[in-house]
Each structure stands twice: as C-alpha cells, then as structure tokens.
DRENKEKE-506177 format. One line per 3 residues: number of its first residue (from 1); their letters; for each residue x, z negated, y of C-alpha. Coordinates in steps of 0.05 Angstrom, whole numbers, always signed. Last residue first. Example, Ala and Ser with C-alpha at 12.3 -4.5 7.8 and 13.67 -1.06 7.14 Angstrom:
BEGIN
2> sa> +273/-143/-21; +246/-156/-90
//
This chain:
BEGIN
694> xxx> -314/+728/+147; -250/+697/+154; -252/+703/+231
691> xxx> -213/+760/+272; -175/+732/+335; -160/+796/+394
688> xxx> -222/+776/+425; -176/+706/+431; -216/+634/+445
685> xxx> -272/+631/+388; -296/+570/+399; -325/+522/+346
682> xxx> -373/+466/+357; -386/+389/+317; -440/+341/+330
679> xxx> -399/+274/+312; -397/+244/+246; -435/+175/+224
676> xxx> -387/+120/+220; -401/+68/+169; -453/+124/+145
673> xxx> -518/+111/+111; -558/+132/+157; -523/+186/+179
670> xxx> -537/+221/+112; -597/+270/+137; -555/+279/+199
667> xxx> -508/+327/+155; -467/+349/+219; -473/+403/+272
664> xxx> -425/+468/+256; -448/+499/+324; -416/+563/+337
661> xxx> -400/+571/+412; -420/+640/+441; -468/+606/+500
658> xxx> -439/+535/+527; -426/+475/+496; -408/+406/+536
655> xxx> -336/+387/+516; -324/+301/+491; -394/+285/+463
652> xxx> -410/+347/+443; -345/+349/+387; -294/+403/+399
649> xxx> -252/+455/+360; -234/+512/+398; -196/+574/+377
646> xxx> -130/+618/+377; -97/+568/+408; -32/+594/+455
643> xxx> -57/+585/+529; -65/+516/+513; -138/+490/+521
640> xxx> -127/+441/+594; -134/+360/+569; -178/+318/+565
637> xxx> -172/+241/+581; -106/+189/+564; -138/+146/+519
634> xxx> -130/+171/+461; -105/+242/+469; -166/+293/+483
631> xxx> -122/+359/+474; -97/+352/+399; -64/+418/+382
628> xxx> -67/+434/+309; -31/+496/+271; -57/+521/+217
625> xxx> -14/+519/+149; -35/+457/+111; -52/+509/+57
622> xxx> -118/+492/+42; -133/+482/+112; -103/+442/+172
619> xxx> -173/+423/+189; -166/+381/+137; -126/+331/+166
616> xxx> -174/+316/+232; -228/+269/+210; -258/+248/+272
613> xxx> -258/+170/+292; -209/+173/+352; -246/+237/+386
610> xxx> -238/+309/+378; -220/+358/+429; -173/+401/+384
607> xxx> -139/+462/+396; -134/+512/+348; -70/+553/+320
604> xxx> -89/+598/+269; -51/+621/+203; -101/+592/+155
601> xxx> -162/+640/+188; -226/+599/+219; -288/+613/+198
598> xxx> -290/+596/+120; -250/+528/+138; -300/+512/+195
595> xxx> -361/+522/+152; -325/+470/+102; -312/+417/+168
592> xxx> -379/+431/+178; -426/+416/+117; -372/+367/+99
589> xxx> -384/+317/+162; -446/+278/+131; -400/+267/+66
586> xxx> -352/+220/+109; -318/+181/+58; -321/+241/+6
583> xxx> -294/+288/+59; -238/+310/+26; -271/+312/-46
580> xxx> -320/+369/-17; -263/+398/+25; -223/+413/-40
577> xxx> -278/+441/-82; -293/+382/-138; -264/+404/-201
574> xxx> -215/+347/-210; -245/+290/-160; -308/+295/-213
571> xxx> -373/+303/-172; -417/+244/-147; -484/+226/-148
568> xxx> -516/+177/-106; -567/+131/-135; -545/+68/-103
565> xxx> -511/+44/-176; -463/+103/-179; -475/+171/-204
562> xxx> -415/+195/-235; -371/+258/-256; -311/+247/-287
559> xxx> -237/+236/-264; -271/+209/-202; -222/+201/-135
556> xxx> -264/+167/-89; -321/+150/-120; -276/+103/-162
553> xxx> -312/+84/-230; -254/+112/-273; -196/+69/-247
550> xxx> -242/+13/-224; -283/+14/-291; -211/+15/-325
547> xxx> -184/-49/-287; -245/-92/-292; -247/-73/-374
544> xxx> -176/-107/-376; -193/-161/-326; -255/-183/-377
541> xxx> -214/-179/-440; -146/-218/-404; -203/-267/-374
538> xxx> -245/-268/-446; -165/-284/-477; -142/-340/-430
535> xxx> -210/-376/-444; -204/-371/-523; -135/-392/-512
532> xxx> -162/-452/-476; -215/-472/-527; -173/-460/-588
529> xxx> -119/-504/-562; -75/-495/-621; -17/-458/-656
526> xxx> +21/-448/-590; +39/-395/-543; -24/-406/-506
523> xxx> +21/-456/-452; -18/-492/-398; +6/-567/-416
520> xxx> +69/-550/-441; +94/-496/-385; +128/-436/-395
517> xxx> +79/-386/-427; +12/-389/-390; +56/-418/-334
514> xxx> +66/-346/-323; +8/-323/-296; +30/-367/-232
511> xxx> +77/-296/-217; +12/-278/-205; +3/-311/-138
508> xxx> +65/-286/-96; +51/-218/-105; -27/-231/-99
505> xxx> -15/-240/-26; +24/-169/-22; -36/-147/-51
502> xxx> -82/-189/+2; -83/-127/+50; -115/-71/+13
499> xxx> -166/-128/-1; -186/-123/+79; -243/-76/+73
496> xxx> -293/-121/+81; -251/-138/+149; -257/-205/+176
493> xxx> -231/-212/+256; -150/-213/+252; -89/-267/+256
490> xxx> -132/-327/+231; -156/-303/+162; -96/-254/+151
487> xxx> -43/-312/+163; -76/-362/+129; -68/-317/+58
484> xxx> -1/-314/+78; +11/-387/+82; -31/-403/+26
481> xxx> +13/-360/-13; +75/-374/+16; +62/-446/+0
478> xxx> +45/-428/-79; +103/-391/-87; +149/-463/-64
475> xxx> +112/-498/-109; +115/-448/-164; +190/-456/-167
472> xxx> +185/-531/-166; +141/-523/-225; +107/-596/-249
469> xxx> +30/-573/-272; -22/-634/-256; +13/-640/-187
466> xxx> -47/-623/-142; -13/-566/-116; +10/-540/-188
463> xxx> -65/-549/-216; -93/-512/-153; -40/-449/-165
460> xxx> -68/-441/-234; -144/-447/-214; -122/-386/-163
457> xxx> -91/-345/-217; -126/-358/-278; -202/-330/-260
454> xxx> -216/-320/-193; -158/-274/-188; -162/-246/-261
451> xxx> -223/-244/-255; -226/-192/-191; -157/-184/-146
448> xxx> -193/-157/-85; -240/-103/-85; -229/-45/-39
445> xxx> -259/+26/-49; -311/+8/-95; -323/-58/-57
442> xxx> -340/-29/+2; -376/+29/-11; -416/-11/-55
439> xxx> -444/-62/+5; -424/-139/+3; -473/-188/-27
436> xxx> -455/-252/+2; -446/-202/+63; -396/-220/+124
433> xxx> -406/-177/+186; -364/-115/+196; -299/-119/+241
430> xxx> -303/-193/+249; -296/-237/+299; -358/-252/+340
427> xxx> -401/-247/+276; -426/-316/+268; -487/-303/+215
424> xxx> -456/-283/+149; -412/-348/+149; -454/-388/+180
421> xxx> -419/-451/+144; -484/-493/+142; -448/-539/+83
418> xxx> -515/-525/+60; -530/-455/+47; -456/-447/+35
415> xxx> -469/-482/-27; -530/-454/-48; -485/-376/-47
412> xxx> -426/-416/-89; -477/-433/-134; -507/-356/-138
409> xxx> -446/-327/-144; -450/-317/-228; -515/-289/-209
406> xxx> -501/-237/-166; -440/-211/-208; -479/-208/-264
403> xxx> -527/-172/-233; -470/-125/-196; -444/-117/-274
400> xxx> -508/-90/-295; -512/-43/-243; -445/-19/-255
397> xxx> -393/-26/-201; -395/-98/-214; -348/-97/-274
394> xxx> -288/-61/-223; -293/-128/-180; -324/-187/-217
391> xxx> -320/-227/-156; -295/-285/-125; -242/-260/-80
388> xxx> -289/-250/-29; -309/-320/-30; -242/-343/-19
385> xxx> -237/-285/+33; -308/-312/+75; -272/-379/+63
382> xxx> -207/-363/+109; -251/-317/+144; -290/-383/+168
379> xxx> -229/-420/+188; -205/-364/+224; -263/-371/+265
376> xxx> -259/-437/+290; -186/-440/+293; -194/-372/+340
373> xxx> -259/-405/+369; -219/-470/+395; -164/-416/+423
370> xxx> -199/-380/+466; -216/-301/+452; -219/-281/+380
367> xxx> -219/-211/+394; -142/-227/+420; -129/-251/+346
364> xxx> -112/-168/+326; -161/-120/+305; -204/-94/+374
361> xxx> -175/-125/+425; -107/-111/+399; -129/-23/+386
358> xxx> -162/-27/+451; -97/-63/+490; -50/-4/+461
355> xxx> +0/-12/+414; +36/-58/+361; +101/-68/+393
352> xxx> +69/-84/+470; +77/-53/+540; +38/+14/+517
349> xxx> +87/+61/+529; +163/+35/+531; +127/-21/+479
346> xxx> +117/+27/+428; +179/+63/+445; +207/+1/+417
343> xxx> +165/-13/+352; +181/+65/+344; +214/+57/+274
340> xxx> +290/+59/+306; +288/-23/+317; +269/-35/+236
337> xxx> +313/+13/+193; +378/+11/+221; +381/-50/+264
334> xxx> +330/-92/+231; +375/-91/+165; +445/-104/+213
331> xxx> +415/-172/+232; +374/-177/+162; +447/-173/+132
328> xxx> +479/-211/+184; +430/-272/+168; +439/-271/+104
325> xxx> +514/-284/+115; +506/-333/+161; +453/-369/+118
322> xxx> +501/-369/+58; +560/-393/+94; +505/-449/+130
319> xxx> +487/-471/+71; +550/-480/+42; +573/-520/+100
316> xxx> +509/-560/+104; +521/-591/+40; +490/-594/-33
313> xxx> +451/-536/-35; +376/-507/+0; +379/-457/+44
310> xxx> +383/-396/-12; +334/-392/-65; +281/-449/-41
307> xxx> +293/-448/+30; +285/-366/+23; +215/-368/-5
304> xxx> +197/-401/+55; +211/-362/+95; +182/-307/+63
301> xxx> +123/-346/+78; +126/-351/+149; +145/-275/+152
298> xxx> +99/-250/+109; +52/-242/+175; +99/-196/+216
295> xxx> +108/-151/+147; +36/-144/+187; +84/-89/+234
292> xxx> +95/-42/+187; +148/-3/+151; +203/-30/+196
289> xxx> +195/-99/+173; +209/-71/+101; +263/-34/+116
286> xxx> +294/-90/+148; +275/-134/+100; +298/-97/+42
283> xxx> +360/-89/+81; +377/-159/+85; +356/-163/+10
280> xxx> +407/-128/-11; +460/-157/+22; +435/-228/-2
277> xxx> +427/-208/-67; +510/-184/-57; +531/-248/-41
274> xxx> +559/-262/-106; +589/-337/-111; +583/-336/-190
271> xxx> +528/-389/-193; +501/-373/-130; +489/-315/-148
268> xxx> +459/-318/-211; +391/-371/-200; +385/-366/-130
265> xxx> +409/-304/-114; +365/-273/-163; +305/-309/-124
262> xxx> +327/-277/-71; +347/-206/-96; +265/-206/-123
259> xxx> +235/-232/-72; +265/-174/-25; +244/-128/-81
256> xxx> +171/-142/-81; +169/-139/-10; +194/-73/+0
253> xxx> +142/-53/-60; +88/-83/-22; +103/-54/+42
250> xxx> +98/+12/-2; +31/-8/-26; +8/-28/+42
247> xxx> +9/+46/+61; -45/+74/+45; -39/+143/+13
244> xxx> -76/+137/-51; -67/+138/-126; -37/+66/-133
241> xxx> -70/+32/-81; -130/+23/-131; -85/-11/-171
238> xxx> -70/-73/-118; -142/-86/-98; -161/-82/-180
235> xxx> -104/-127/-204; -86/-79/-264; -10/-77/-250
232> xxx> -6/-151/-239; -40/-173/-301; +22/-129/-339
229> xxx> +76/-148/-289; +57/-232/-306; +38/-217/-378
226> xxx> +102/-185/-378; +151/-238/-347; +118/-288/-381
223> xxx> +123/-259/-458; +195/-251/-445; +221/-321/-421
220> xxx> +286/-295/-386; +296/-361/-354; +226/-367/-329
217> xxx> +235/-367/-249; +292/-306/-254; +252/-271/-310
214> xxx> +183/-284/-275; +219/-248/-211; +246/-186/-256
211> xxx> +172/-180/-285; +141/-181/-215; +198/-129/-193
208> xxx> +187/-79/-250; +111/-80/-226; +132/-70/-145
205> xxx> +174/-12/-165; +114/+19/-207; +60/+22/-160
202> xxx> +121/+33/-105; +136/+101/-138; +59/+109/-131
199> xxx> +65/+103/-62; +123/+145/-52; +98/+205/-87
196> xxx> +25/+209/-51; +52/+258/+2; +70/+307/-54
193> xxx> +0/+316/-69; +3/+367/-10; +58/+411/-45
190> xxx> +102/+442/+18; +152/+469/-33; +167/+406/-61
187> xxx> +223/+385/-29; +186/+389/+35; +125/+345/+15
184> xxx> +170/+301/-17; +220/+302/+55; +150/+295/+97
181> xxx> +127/+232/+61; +188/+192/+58; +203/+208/+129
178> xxx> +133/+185/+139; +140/+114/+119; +192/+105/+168
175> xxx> +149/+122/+228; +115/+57/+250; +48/+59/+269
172> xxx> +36/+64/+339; +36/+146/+355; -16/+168/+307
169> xxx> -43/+109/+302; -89/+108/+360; -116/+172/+336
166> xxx> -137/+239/+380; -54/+239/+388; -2/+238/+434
163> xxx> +72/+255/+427; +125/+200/+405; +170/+238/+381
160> xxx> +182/+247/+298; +209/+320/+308; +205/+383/+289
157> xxx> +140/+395/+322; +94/+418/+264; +129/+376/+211
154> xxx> +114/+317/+265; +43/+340/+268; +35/+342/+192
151> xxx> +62/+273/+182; +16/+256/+244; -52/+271/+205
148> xxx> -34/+247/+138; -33/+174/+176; -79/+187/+226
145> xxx> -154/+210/+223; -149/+226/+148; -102/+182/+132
142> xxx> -137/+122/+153; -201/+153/+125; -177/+162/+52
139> xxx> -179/+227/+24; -110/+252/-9; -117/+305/-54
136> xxx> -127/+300/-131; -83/+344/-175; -13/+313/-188
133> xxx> -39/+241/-160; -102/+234/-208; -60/+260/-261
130> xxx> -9/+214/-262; -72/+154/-245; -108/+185/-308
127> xxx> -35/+176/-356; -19/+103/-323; -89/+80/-328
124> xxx> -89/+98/-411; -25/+63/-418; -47/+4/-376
121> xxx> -97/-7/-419; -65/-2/-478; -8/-43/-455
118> xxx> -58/-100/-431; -94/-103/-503; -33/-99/-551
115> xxx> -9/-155/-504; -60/-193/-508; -68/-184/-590
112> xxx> +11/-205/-597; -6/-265/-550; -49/-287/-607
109> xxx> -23/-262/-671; +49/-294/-667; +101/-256/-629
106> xxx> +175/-245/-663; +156/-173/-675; +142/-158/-599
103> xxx> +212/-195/-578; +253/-153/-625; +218/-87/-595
100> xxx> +231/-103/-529; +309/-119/-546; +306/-48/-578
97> xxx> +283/-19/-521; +325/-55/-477; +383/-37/-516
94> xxx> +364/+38/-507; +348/+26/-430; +422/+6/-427
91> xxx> +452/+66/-469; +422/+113/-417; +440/+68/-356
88> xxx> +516/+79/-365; +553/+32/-327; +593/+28/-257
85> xxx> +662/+23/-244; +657/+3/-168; +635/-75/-161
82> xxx> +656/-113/-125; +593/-125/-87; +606/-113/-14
79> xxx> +651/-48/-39; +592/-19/-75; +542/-38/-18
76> xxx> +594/+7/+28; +597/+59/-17; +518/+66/-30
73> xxx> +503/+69/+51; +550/+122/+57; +532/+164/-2
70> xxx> +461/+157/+13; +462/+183/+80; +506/+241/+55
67> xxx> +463/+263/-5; +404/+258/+45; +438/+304/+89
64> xxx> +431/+367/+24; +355/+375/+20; +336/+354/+90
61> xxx> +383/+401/+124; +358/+458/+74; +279/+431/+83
58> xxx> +282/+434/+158; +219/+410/+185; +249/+341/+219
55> xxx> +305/+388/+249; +290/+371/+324; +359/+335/+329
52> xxx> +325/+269/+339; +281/+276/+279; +335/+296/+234
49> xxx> +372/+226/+261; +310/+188/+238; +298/+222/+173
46> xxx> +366/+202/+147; +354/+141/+162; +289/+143/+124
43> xxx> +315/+183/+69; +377/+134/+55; +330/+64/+54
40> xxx> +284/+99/+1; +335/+120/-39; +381/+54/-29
37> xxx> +312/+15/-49; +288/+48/-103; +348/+54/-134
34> xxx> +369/-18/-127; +302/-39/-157; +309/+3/-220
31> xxx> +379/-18/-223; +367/-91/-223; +310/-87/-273
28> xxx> +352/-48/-327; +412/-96/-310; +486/-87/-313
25> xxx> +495/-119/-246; +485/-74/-187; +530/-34/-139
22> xxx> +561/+11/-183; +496/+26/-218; +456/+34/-162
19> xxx> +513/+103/-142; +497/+135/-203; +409/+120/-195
16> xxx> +417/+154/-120; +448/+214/-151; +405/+224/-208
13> xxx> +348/+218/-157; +388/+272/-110; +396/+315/-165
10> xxx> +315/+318/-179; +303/+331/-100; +354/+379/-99
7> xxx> +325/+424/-153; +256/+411/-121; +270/+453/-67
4> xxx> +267/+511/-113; +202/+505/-92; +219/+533/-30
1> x> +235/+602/-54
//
C-alpha cells in the first residue's frame, strides 16, 4: 500500500512544474530552475510545520500538505511577477530540441568533435550514475554516523526535535535537507535509495544552471553555454557527488540558481523593470543559507556577484529600489527557510549556530589559535589546495596514471622544496597532514576538479586578472572565486577530503570555459590556431577519460569489480551483500556489524552506547525497520538502557562486558590501514522473552 505513495509524488512534480510556468518567463532553463526551487522550497516548509505537530512520519499528511505549501508559495510568486497565464512546457522543450539540433548542424568539424566527445561521455555517466542511485545504497561516513542516521531518527520520533545523538551532527546540522530526504523516502514506500533523490536532482539542477548563467554572460552563445554545463558535469569533485548523500551538492544546486536569477536580472530584468529574479533569488538564498552553515563562506563572494547584476546603475535611487527590494526578499528568504533550520536551537544549546566547542575547536579557525598563525596557516592551505587541484584526478586511480601523475608534479614538488613552504611538515591546522603524494582513499573518494581544473580553468581565470582577456563579467566571477577559495583555506585546518567543498568554487570558475567561444584571442571556433585547438582538445580528451575512470574506478560504489592500485580488491556495488558495500569505508567493522544483522531480529528496538565515530545507519537493517535508542549522547555521558530495548549494542570503551555478552570484535587485521580503525564491538541480549535470528 505505501508505494502507491508514489502516485502523489509524480502529481505533485507535475504540479510544481504548472505553477513554474506562471511564474517564469517562457524559458526551458527558467522553468527547470523555478521548479526545482518552489518544490524544494514547499517540502521543506512544509516539513517544518509536520515536524512541529509530531506528524514528520506521516506519509498521507505528507503526500497531500505539500500540494498546499506549494500552492501558496507559487500564487504569491505568480502575482509578484505578472504573470498568471502560463505556457505549455511540452511544445517548448520541442522548439528547444529543434533549436539544439539547428545549432549542432551549423558547427564546423572541430567543436562538432568536442561536443560529440563530452555528450557521449556524459551519456554513458548519466545511464551508470541512474543505476548507481536506483540500486546502490548510501555508504558514505558522514551519513553513516549522522546525516542518514538522524533522518531515520526523526522518522522514528515524529518529529525533527532537537534530541541527542552518538554524532555531533545529528543535532547541529541544519534540518532542511532532511525534509527532502524523509518525504522521498516516504513517498516511496520507505525505498532507502530514495534518500539519494535530491542530490542527484541537484546534479542536474546545478548543470541546467551553469548553461543558463553562460547564456546570460554570452548573449545566448550556444557552443559556450554547453561546453561550460558539459565540462562542469564531469568535474570529478563535483560528479562524484552525484550518486551519494553529501550534502554540498544540494548547497550547490541552491547556489547555482541564486546566480542564475541574478545574473538574469542583470541582463533581462532590468531591462523590462521585472523584479521577479530578485524574488527568486531571495528565497534561493534563504533556502540556501538554511541548508548549511559554510553557505556562510559564499557569502563574500555572492556579494560580489550581486554589485555586478544588481548594485551597480546610473543613480543611487535606482540602486537603492533594487537593493530594497532584494533585500526584502532575502529578509523574508531567511525567515522561512533559514531561522526555522535549527541555527537557533543551536545556539539555545550549545551557545553558538554551528555547535558545540569540540566540533569548533576541532574544524572551524578556533584550531588555528592566534591570529598571526591563522594568516600563517591559511596561507599554507591556500597553496596546499592549489596544489591539490593539480592533479590528474580519475587518470591517477590507475597505477599508470598515479606515475604520471607523480611525475608531471615533480616541478611543483622542487619548488616547494625551496621556497621552504613546510607545507607537509607544519601540521598544527589541519585535519590530516598535507601529502605531495596524497593516499588512494583519499583521492578516490574526493578529487578536486582534475585537468580540466588545472588545465583551462584556472590558466583562464589568470589571463582575465592580469588583463590579457577583457570580460567584465568574468572579472567580477573571478573575485568570488578567489574569495571563496580564501574562505576554505583560512576558515578551517586542511582537509584531504575537502574537494567536496570546492564544487560550489568550481561554479564560479567554469563559467571561464566559455571564453573558449566568446572571446577573440581565446576562441577555437575559428579556422586556425592549430596549436591552441590542439591544446583545448587533449584537455576535453584527458577530462573526458578523468570523468569515466572516476565514475567506474570509485571503490565506493563499483559498477564492476576492481582491484585498485594498493592491491585491494573490491566487489561490484551491484552484487555486493548490502552490509559488505555499507561498510566499504570502514571494512574492519563488517565482520560485526554483519554478525549483528543475523543476531538481531528487524523488528527490535536496541539501545545504543556507541561513540561519535561508530557507524550507526545500518544497524537499522535491511529494512530500516529496528528501532535505535542512542544512550551515550555526545557529550552529555551514559545514559540508563530504556526499559523498552530488546538488546544492547555497546563498544568496550564506553560499557565494560560482563558474562552472556556476544562479542562481535572488529577486523583488527585491517586496522592498520584505517583512517579510523572500529571500536571492539558487544551485543546484549536484554529480554528472555527476545528470540535471535538464528
């Protein structure tokens, strides 16, 4: 019966796109964005008030409220725009089409072969990722220990309270994401991979943005606008994201189309006086400031972006009506979507937005310390990321590509030799130390944006900053770049895992892509310049084959089975058992967690005294249907075992064992070569009454 759920899911899509067409301009782009953003804006309210009724698990409230949400919200953007009648978006994506098609015969040989070569590739990603999503599970460690981990304890509860958890993050992050998580997961009769819908919806979102922005900056020059949305769907930090549950992707996406209205505003609106870009992106921002708190650090550079589009004009009276009324957007943006998120129980708690003292002290600039060392430090993450970005990422998950790799980095290795930069030895503010070399497991999961990064993009953005390319448009991109690219070297230690961060960085550099087409002196769409095109082509070869050796090269989520370059072999993600592929970021703790799902039946209720590192998800089971009581809340010491848990789950370090308990241990053959080697873990039996699996 509850997958019929889906029924109201589908009609509440068709719904959403209806009401984006009387609010947007007959645009394919437009409405695509609009969509996305009045459906995503209407579940999270909607999820908010559900949550303070107690009815956060109710798939019939959930399945019809949205419609009302959404109805609202949609009426009054239609009346703040004018417009009410609406088109029909059937007959526009068939003009598209044929507009598309007009635009590939017209192309000469050489961008016609680039473009043959990115839409193939992309083709052949967008089929595996589909897959990947529909029958892959979720298995990254954030989610694992809290992101995945609170969804199912706020389904649990009914609610979205703030509660308690084993994980710091469990009751710091912000909470809008989730209503998006638990309403798929709901609507779709409790499927698991329906947690992943929203972030590859913003895969896709935050591609159809980058080609609306090129449009806007290029004046509808074609070829740009896709070679920009093409090169940005295969940057490797940003596709990886695709298939996952992380959630920078979806603060990506927000981003993407809060750029998008602005720069729209800039080069329609203001011509016709239509303040509805500036409506819309008010609540982009609010939604996506209410996401998650490092929206914090787009700020400066978002800024930015908005002298170009909107602050700047010919008087201060016209600035200041647009600023005003850009300003009440954001004002009533924050209201609904940012301020209800939990940024304010948050501080009611812990005294701060972002959470407790550990969690600063341990990723924020208070690790830093003084000052002079912050500017010290930050300086040297700044370059630690440059030369993190310079790497063959995808190519170098092959041996033969990690030689290449090594060698091609060799210079820059000499040179940091003698500048004396210390950059692997002062490790004071970073997470993990900085490696020339940096392990597998790091780069697998998280490259950065690989050649075409290194490649076009940054040597792009130095020719417009030096004034060899004139773009006032780029300009302006290229100062929110550096600005957000300072923002994560100074405002956290270095993180080898930090490329999940620097997509919404590579937003704002590969729209530079499209001075390939616009510009004089960088253009390939041109009869000569043999040497350059030949350039432009190895990078679009090279970023090609980068994108499908990440795709089908990722250990975590295989479509065939690998051995990767340290030896260690590793099953396909689609006939992998599910607790095998769970676990495949912590194999040492698969031995128990799967002994635990054979012991322990899917209906039980089991208490948890776990500790802020322990995979906790998949003790839920197969099903996600046992309930989980977390009794050693971070920071707040154990608890008494509920009268109601059926059994104990506990690690040695946090209950002492005593005669009956089951030890399920851990792999300590692999601890080794663990990031964070797994606890040794018991089981309980608490009820007589309780009968195991076996």
């Amino acid at each position: 019966m509850s997958s019929l759920y889906i029924i109201p899911l589908i009609l509440f899509v068709i719904y959403v796109g209806r009401l984006s067409s009387q609010i947007c301009r007959r645009s394919l782009t437009e409405w695509w964005l609009t969509t996305f953003l009045l459906g995503a804006g209407s579940v999270i309210l909607t999820g908010f008030v559900l949550s303070a009724l107690y009815l956060t698990a109710n798939a019939p409230v959930w399945a019809g409220s949205v419609f009302i949400t959404a109805t609202l919200l949609g009426k009054l953007l239609s009346r703040l725009s004018g417009q009410n009648a609406g088109f029909s978006v059937r007959k526009l994506v068939q003009e598209r089409l044929q507009t598309g098609k007009n635009w590939f015969a017209e192309l000469s040989a050489y961008p016609r072969f680039l473009f043959i070569l990115l839409f193939s590739t992309l083709g052949i990603i967008a089929v595996t990722n589909l897959l990947l999503v529909f029958f892959t599970v979720p298995n990254e460690w954030d989610s694992m220990t809290g992101h995945l981990n609170r969804v199912m304890q706020y389904i649990q509860r009914g609610t979205m309270r703030h509660f308690g958890g084993t994980n710091w993050n469990i009751d710091t992050y912000p909470k809008s994401v989730c209503t998006l998580q638990i309403y798929s997961f709901l609507m779709t009769g409790h499927f698991e991979n329906g947690f992943k819908f929203i972030h590859h919806l913003s895969y896709w979102t935050a591609i159809v943005a980058v080609f609306g922005i090129v449009q806007r900056i290029g004046q509808n020059r074609l070829s740009a606008s896709f070679f920009c949305a093409l090169a940005y769907a295969l940057l490797p930090d940003f596709l990886m994201q695709a298939i996952t549950t992380e959630t920078d992707i979806v603060l990506t996406a927000y981003l993407s189309v809060l750029l998008y209205m602005l720069f729209t505003y800039r080069t329609i609106g203001i011509q016709t006086a239509d303040s509805r870009y500036l409506y819309l992106a008010g609540m982009a921002f609010g939604i996506a400031f209410g996401h998650k708190i490092t929206f914090a650090l787009l700020l400066p550079s978002v800024f930015v972006i908005m002298i170009y589009t909107v602050f700047l004009s010919r008087s201060w009276a016209i600035t200041f009506g647009r600023v005003w009324r850009l300003g009440l957007a954001i004002g009533v943006g924050v209201c609904l979507w940012t301020l209800p998120t939990g940024y304010l129980k948050n501080i009611e708690v812990f005294g701060h937005p972002i959470g407790p003292p550990t969690a600063l002290k341990h990723q924020s600039v208070e690790r830093a310390g003084s000052l002079p060392n912050l500017l010290e430090q930050g300086s040297r993450n700044v370059v630690r990321y440059v030369y993190d970005h310079v790497n063959l990422d995808g190519i170098r998950n092959v041996k033969a590509g990690a030689d290449l790799n090594h060698a091609m980095r060799k210079p820059m290795v000499l040179l940091e030799d003698k500048l004396h930069m210390r950059l692997d030895e002062e490790t004071d503010f970073s997470i993990q130390a900085f490696a020339f070399d940096r392990k597998f497991v790091f780069y697998n999961a998280n490259p950065y944006w690989g050649i075409f990064g290194f490649g076009l993009i940054l040597p792009l953005l130095v020719l417009v900053l030096v004034g060899f390319i004139r773009s006032t448009p780029h300009i302006y991109v290229g100062i929110a770049l550096l600005l957000h690219f300072a923002a994560l070297s100074y405002s956290a230690p270095y993180d080898p895992f930090k490329g999940r961060y620097f997509i919404e960085t590579g937003l704002f550099g590969v729209t530079f892509l499209a001075l390939l087409f616009l510009h004089p002196r960088t253009t390939v769409d041109v009869p000569n310049r043999p040497i350059w095109k030949g350039y432009v082509a190895l990078v679009t070869v090279m970023g090609c084959l980068s994108a499908l050796m990440c795709v089908f090269l990722n250990t975590r989520a295989l479509p065939f089975a690998w051995t990767g370059p340290d030896g260690i072999s590793f099953p396909s993600a689609f006939t992998s058992d599910r607790i095998r592929q769970i676990t495949i970021g912590r194999p040492d703790t698969y031995t128990p967690y799967k002994r635990f799902d054979e012991l322990v039946p899917e209906s039980a209720t089991v208490a948890l005294a776990t500790i802020n590192d322990d995979y906790e998800y998949p003790l839920y089971g197969p099903k996600l249907s046992r309930r989980l009581i977390a009794i050693n809340p971070f920071e707040q010491g154990l608890k008494p075992i509920p009268k109601e848990a059926d059994y104990l789950f506990f690690d040695k370090s946090v209950i002492s064992p005593q005669p009956g308990d089951i030890r399920l241990g851990t792999d300590t053959t692999l601890r080794a070569r663990m990031i964070v080697p797994g606890e040794d873990y018991y089981l309980r039996k608490l009820k007589k009454g309780v009968k195991s699996e076996e």
